[in-house]
N, C-alpha and C positions, 0 to 999 in steps of 0.2 A: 260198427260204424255209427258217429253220433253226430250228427249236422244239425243245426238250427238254423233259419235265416228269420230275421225280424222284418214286415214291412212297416213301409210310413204310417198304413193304416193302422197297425197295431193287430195287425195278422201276425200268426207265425207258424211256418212251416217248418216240422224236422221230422228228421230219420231217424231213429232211434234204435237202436239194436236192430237193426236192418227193416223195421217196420216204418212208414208213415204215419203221423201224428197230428189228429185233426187238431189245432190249438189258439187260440184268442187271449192277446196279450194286454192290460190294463194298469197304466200308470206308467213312471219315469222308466226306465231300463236299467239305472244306480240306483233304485230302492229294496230295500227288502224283500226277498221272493215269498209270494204265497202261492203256492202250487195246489191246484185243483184238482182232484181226479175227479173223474166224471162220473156217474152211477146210472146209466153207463155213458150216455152222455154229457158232455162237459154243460148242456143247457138246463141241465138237472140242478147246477148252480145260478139262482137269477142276477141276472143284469146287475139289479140294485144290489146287490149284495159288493158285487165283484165293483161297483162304482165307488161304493161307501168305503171298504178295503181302500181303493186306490188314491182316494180326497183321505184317506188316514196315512199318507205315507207309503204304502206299498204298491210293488211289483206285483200285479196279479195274473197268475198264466191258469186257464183253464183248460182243461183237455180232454177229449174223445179214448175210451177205453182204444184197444184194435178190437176190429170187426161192430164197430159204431161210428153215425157222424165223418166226419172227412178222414177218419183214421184207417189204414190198411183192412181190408175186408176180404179174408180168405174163404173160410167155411162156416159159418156159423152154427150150424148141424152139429158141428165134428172140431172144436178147435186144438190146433196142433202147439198147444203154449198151456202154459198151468199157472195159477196164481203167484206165483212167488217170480216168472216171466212176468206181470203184469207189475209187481214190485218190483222189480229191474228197471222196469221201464223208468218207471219214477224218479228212482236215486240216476239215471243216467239222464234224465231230461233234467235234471235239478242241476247237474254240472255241467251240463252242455248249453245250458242259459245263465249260466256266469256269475250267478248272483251270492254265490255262497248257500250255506247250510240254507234249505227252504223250513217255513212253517207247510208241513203237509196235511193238507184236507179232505175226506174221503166221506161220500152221501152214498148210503143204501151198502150196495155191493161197491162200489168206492171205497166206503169205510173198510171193508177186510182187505184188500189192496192196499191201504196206507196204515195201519195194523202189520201188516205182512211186512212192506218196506222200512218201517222206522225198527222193526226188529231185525229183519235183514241187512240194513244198510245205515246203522245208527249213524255214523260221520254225515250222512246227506241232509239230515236233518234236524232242526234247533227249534222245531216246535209240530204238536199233532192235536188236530182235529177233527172228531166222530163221531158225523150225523146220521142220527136213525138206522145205525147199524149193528152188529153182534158177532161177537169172539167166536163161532164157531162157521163151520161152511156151510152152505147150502143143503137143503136137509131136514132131516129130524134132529133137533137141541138137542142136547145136558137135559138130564133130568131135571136140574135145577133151574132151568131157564124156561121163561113160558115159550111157546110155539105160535103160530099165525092163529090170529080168530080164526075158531073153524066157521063160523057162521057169516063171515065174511067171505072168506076164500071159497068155501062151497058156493057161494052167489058169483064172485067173480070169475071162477074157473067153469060155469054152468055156462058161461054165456056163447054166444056165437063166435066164432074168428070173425072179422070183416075181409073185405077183398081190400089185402093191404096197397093192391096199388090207386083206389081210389081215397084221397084227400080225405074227403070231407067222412068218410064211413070208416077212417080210423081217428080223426077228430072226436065223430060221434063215441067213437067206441071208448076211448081214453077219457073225453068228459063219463060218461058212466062208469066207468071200472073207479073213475074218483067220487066216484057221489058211496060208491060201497066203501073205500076206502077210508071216507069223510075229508076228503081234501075237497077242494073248490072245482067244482068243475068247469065253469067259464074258465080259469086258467088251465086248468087240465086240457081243455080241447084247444086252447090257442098254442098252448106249446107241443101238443100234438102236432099240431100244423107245420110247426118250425119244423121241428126233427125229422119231419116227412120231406120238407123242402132241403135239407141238407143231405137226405140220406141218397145215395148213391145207387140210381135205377130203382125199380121197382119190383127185384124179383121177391117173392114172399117170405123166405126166410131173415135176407139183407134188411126190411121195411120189420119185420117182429122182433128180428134184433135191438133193432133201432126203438122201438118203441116199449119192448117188455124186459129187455135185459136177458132174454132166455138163455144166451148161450154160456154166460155165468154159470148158468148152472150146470152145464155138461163138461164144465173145469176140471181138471186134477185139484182138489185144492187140498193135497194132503202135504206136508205134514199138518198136525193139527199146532193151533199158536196162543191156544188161549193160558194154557201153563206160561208161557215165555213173556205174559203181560207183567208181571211184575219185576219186569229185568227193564221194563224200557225206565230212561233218565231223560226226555224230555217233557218240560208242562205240556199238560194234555188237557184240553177241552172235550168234554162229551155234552154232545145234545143231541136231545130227543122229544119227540111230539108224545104230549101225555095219550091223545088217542092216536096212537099209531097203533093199526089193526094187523099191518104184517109182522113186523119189529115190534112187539111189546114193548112198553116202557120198563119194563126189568132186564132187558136184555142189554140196554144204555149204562141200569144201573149196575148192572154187574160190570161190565166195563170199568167203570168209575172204580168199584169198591178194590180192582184188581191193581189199576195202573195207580203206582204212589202218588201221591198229591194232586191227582186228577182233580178237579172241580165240570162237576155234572151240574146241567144246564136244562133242568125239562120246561119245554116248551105248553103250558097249561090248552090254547085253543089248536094246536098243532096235532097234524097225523101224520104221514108218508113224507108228504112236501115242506118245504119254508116258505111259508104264507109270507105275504109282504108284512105287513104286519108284524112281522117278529126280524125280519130284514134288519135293524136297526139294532137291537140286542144283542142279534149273534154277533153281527159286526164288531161292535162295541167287545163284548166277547173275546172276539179272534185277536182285535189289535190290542188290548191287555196281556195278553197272552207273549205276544211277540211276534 
């Protein structure tokens, strides 16, 4: 079952393969779709990004993985859907918002969701892009690929959990985990803040979800797809933050060197996040692109 409803406000709620979709719609509803996945929430994409999109012509829909954000939240522990279910999702919210072929865009674990879907579902899509992400799953890389700074990870996984049902002490927390990461941390705790207020009660797994992406990682995500990049046939945008400490910036660039006539995008002051800052660029980017 695939339902959409559009509000006034530029809400939009749908059902999607029997799931709920938390989702925010930006621009005319006759323009060009650009489709969001969310990493894992769809706030992982800023504001001004999806504004600049939509004053360039397009339909911009961003979206809530399931088990994040206003989207269906079953088990996050244990989820009963596998990668290439989260790529489903995609190509059927693409056609259930009417817009034709979307450009698909995918940040973090986003990016192997839209990786997955433009190989799984090539007619749903007429353009891809791939922020801070990498062709393999969750894990230990390819020999060939660097892995997460250990000496960041070591600092960020050393630290305390917070009591995720208070506010302000997973604020705190997500401004720190960015200062290790080298992202901005005044914007790290304010969008902390959001994601806490959208997230759906406060039990601890539902709230870490929300905030760390963990359940990603207890995914099916096999088969492997990174063989299968040289088969996709739409321009592809890769970008990535030259210090990005999770996502190496080799792992961007192999992307790039995989998908034919990719044009790779590294972001010089950039880590984890899209600093506003570079807001303008990517933009610019995307809507070249198509």
């Amino acid at each position: 079952m695939t339902t959409v409803t559009v509000t006034a406000q530029g809400t939009v709620q749908g059902t999607v393969q029997g799931v709920d979709l938390g989702i925010e719609s930006f621009g005319a509803d006759d323009a060009p779709l650009v489709l969001l996945a969310g990493g894992t929430t769809m706030l992982s994409w800023p504001d001004a990004l999806c504004e600049r999109l939509a004053a360039g012509g397009r339909r911009v829909v961003r979206y809530d993985l399931r088990d994040s954000g206003e989207s269906t939240t079953a088990d996050p522990l244990a989820p009963a859907y596998t990668l290439r279910d989260l790529a489903a999702d995609a190509a059927a919210l693409t056609e259930a918002l009417g817009s034709g072929p979307a450009h698909l865009a995918g940040t973090g674990v986003g990016g192997m969701v839209a990786q997955v879907a433009a190989l799984d579902h090539p007619g749903a899509f007429s353009a891809l892009t791939l922020v801070g992400t990498r062709a393999v799953a969750p894990g230990p890389p390819d020999d060939d690929l660097p892995d997460h700074d250990a000496a960041a990870m070591s600092r960020l996984f050393a630290r305390t959990m917070p009591d995720w049902g208070d506010r302000e002490a997973v604020a705190d927390f997500a401004a720190a985990g960015a200062q290790i990461l080298g992202d901005d941390p005044a914007a790290a705790r304010a969008l902390a803040a959001r994601i806490w207020d959208r997230t759906p009660g406060t039990a601890p797994p539902v709230q870490m979800a929300n905030q760390l992406g963990m359940v990603f990682s207890r995914l099916d995500c096999a088969p492997r797809w990174r063989e299968r990049l040289p088969g996709l046939k739409v321009p592809t945008l890769v970008v990535h933050g030259l210090e990005n400490r999770f996502f190496p910036v080799g792992n961007g660039e192999a992307i790039a060197r995989a998908v034919p006539g990719a044009r790779l995008l590294v972001l010089p002051e950039a880590a984890t996040a899209l600093p506003a800052a570079a807001v303008p660029q990517v933009a610019d980017a995307m809507l070249a692109l198509g």
